[in-house]
C-alpha positions in Angstrom: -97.8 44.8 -24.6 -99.1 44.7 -27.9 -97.4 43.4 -31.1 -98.7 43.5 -34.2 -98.2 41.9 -37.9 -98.9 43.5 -40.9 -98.9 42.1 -44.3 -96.3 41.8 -46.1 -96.8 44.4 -49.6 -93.7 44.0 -51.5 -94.3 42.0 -55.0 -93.4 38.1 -54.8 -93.1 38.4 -51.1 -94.7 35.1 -49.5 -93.2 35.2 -46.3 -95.0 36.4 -42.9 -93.0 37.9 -40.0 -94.4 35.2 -37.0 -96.2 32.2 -37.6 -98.6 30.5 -35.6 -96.8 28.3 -33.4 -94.6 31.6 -32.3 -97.7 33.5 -31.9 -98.4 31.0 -29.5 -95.9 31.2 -26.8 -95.6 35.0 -27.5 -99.5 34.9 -25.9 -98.8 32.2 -23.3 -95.8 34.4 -21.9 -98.5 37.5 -21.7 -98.3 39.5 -25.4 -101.1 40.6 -27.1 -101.3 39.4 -30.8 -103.1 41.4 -33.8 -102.4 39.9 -37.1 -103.6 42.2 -40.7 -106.0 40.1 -42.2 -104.5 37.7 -44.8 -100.7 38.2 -43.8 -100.0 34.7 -43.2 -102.0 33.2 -46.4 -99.8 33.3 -49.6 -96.9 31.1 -46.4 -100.4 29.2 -46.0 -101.2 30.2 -42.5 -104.9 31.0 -42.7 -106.3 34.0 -40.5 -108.3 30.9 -38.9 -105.4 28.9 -37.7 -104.0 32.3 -36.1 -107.3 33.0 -34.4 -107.4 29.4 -33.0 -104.1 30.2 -31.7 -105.3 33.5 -29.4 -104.5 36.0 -32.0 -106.9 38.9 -33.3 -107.5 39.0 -37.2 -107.4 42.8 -38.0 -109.3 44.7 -40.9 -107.6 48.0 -40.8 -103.7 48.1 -41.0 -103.8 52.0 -40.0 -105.4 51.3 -36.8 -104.0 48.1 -36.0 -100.2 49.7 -36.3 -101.5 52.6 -34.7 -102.1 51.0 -31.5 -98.6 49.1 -31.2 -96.1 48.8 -28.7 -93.7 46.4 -31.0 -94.3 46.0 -35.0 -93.0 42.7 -36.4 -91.9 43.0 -40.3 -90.4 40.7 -43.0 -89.1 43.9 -44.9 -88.8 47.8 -44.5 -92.4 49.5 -43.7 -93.9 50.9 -46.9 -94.0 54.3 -47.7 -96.6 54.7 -50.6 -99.0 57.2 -51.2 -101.7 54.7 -50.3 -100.1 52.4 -47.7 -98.0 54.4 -45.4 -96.8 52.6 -42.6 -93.8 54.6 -41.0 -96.6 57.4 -40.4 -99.3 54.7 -39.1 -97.3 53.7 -36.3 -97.0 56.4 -33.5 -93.6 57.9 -31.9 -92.2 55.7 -29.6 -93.2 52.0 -31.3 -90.4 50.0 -31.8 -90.4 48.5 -35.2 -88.2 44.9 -36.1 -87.6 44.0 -39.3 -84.8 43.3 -41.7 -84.5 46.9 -42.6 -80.9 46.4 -44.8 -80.4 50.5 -43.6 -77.8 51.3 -46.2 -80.0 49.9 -48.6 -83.5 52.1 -47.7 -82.1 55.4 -45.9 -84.8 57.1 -47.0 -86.7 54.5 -44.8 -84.6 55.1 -41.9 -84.4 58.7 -41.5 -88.3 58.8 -41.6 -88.3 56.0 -38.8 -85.8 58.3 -37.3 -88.1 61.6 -37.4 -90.9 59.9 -36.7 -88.8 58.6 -33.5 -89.5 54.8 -34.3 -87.1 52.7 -32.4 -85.6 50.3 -34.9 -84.5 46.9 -34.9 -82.6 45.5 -38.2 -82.5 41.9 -38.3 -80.1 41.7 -40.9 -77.6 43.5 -38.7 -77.4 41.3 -35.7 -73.8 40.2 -34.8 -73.2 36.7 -35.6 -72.5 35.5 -32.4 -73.6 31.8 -30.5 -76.1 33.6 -28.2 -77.8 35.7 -31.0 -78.0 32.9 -33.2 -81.9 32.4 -33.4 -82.3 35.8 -34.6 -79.7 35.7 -37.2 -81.7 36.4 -39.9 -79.0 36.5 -42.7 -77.6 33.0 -42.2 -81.1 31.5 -42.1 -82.0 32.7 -45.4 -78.6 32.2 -46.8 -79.2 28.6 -46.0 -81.9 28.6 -48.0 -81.0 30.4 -51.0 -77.7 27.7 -51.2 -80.3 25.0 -51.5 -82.4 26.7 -53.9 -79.3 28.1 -55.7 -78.8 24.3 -56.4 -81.9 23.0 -57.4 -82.2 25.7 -59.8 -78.8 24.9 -61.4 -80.1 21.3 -61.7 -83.3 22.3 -63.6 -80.8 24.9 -65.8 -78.4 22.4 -66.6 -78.6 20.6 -69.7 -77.8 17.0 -68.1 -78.2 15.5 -65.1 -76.7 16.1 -61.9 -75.6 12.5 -60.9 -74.2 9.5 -63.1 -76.5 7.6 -64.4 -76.3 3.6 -65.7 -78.6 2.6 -68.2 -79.0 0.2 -70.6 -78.0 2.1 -73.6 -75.1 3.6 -71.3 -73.5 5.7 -69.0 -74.5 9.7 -68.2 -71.6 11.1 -66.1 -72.2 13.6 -62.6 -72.2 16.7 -63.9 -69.5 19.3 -62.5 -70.3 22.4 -60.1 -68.2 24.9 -59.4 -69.5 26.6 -55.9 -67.6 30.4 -55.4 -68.0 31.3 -52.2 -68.0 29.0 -49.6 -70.0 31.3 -46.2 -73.4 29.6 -45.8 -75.2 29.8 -48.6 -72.2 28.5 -50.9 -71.7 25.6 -48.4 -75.5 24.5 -48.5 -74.9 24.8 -52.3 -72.6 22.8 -52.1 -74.4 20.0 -49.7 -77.0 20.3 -51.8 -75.4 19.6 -55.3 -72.7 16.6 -53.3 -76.7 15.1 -52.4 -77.8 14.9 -55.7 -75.0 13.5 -57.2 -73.0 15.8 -58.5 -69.4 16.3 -58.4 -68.5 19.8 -57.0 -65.1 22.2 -56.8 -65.8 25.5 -54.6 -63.4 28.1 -54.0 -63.0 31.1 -51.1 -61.1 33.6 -50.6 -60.4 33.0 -47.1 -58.2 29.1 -47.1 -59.9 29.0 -43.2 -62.6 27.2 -45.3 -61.0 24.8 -46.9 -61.8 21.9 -44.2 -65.9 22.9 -44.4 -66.0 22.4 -48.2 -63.8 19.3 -47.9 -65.8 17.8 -45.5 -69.1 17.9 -47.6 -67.3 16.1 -50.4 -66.0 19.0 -52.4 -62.8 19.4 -53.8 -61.6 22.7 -52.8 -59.4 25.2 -54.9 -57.3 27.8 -53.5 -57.2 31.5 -54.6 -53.4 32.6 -54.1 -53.9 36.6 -52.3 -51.3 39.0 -51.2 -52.9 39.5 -47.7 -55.3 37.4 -45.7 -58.9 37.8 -45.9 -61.5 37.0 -43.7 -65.0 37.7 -43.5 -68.6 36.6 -42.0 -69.9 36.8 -45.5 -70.0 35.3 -48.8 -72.4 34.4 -51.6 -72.9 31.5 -54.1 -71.4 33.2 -57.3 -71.9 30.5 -60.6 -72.6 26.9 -61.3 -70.6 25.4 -64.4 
């Protein structure tokens, strides 16, 4: 079986959709590796490091997708006039990516006429045994963290107290909404560099989590109980 990774086109994109340590046990267990020239550089995976690995550096995108069993992406195949990928790949390829469908229909119903098998990463249930692949939490994690370090660098003071000799800078105060994963690595990350942090949710199941990173939490008074997988880092004060 043959999978293959293109490069990722979309503007400010840096990420690639397997490195070269996966790339390695995908080959040990028996795949077939083609990488698009240059799709690992701007993560700083050179083309070299994949070919040391068992993987074959590939020139031509069209003919690389062309041949593939499995198609590995970061985001949605492009459909420009000049790149093309739903109609590179052939019916029957199964394509896995984190397609966001309600987001790209257009995207989907050519996958669908094209009769590309889709896999959308973002759509995986959230459950203990699909965890590795759960695409959603593991960038939310990282967007908490840099959700934080970017309020730091915004701020016009400093994050934790300071003592000096001409006197005393006080934390500064965050305000986390939304308290799912990204809001609780915010808040983690803000608690670690000295700041002193209040996050809210609308769901009081919470509460415990943001207390135990060292956040005081602050409850929102609803008419019915809400509960949800999601949630999102909202403002910094």
């Amino acid at each position: 079986m043959k999978i293959v990774v293109p490069k990722e086109t979309r503007a400010g994109e840096n990420r690639v959709a397997l490195v070269p340590e996966s790339c390695k046990k995908l080959i040990q267990a028996g795949y077939e590796i083609s990488i698009e020239k240059g799709a690992g550089q701007s993560a700083y995976y050179l083309d070299q490091t994949y070919h040391e690995v068992g993987c074959t550096i590939e020139d031509d995108p069209s003919l690389m997708m062309g041949s593939a069993d499995v198609v590995l992406k970061v985001h949605p195949p492009a459909m420009d006039a000049g790149r093309n990928e739903v109609e590179w790949m052939r019916p029957g390829t199964v394509l896995i990516a984190s397609l966001m469908p309600l987001r790209n229909i257009d995207v989907m119903r050519r996958l669908s006429n094209r009769k590309i098998t889709a896999f959308s990463t973002d759509a995986i249930p959230r459950t203990t045994r699909a965890q590795s692949m759960d695409t959603l939490s593991s960038m939310a994690n990282i967007i908490g963290y840099k959700g934080a370090l970017i309020a730091s660098v915004e701020l016009s003071k400093y994050f934790p107290m300071f003592m000096t000799a001409a006197g005393t800078v006080f934390p500064a105060k965050v305000f986390v909404i939304g308290a799912a994963v990204s809001g609780l690595q915010a808040i983690a990350t803000a608690r670690r560099l000295g700041a002193n942090v209040t996050a809210t949710d609308v769901r009081p199941e919470v509460k415990e989590q943001i207390e135990s990173l060292g956040a005081k939490y602050v409850g929102i008074e609803l008419k019915e109980s809400v509960s949800t997988g999601t949630s999102s880092t909202r403002a910094f004060g």
